[in-house]
C-alpha positions in Angstrom: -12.2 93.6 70.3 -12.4 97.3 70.4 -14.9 99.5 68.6 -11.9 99.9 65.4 -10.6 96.5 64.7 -11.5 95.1 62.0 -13.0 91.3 62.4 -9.5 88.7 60.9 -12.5 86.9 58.8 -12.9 89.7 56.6 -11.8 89.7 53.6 -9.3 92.5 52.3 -12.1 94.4 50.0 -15.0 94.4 53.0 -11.9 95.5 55.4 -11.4 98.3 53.5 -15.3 99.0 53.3 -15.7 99.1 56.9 -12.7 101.2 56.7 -14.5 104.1 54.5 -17.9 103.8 55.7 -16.8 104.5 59.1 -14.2 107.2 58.1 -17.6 108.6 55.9 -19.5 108.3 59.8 -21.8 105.8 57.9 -23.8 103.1 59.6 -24.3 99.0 58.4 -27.8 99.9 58.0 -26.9 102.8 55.8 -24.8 101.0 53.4 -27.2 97.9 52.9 -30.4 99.9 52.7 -28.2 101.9 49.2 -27.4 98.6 48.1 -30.5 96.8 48.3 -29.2 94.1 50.7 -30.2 93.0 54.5 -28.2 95.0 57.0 -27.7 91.1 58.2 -26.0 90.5 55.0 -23.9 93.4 55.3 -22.6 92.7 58.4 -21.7 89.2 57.6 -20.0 90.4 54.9 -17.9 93.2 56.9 -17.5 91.0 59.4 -16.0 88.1 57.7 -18.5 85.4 58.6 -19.7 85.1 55.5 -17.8 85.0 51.9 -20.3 87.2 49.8 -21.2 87.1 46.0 -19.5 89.1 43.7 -22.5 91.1 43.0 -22.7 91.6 47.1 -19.7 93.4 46.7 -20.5 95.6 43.9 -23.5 97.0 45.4 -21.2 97.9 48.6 -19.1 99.7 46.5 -21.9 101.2 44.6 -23.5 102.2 48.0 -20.3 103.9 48.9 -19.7 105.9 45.7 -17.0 103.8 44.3 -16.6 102.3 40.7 -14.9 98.7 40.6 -12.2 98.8 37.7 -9.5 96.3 36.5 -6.4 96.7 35.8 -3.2 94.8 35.0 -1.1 94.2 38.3 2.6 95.4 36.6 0.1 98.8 36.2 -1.6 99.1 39.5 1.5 101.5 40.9 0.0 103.9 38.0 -3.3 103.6 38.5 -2.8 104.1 42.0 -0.8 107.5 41.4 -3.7 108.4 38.8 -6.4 107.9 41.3 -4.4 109.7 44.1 -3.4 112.6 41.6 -6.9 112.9 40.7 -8.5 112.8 44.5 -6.4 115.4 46.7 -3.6 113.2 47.2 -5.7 110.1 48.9 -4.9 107.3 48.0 -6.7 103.5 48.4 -3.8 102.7 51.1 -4.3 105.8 53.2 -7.9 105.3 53.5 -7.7 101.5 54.3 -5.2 102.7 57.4 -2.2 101.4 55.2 1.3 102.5 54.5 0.6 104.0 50.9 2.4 102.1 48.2 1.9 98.6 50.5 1.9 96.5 47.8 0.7 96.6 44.0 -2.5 96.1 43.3 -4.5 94.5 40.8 -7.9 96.4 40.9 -9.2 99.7 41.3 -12.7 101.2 43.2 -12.7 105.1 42.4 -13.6 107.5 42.6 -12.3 107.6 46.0 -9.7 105.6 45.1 -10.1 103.0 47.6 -8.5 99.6 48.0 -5.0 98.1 48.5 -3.9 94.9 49.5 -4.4 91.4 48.9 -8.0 88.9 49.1 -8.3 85.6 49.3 -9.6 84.9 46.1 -6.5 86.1 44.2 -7.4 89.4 43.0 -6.0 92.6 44.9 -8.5 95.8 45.2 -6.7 99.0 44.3 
């Protein structure tokens, strides 16, 4: 696996952390030390060999500047086009390596407006 790919365990919100803490030139270590977990669990999260807590999660996207929000799927288009409007044109999709507009999603992380696609645990990160 090159340096890039991004482990098939992982689940589509860690993906797309990996995705902007290495487009933000930011290491494991980095990440876990801001959110007051092991690097260890960190990297099992990331990597997919572990399916993390909820609050595991939170603190990763605290770490990385980002704010969790909800939002009805029928309005995730908009809250997309909101966050993208509102960051330079960037949009969760771009970020995540994704055509932009992939697929609607059902949650937001902002402000950098990260997230898109699908998880296994039925909710969809915008």
């Amino acid at each position: 696996m090159n340096s890039t790919a991004v482990p098939r365990g992982a689940s589509e919100p860690f993906r797309q952390l990996r995705a902007l803490r290495r487009a933000r030139k930011l290491k494991q270590e980095d990440v876990a030390r801001k959110a007051g977990i092991s690097r260890e669990a960190y990297l099992r999260a990331e990597s997919g060999q572990a399916d993390p807590r909820m609050s595991t999660f939170l603190a990763a996207c605290e770490a990385l500047g980002l704010e969790v929000v909800l939002a009805p799927q029928h309005l995730a288009a908009d809250v997309n086009a909101f966050i993208a409007s509102r960051n330079g044109g960037v949009t969760a999709a771009s970020m995540a390596g994704q055509a932009a507009g992939a697929s609607a999603p059902a949650t937001a992380a902002s402000p950098g407006g990260f997230g898109s696609g699908s998880s296994s645990e039925g909710h969809k990160p915008v």
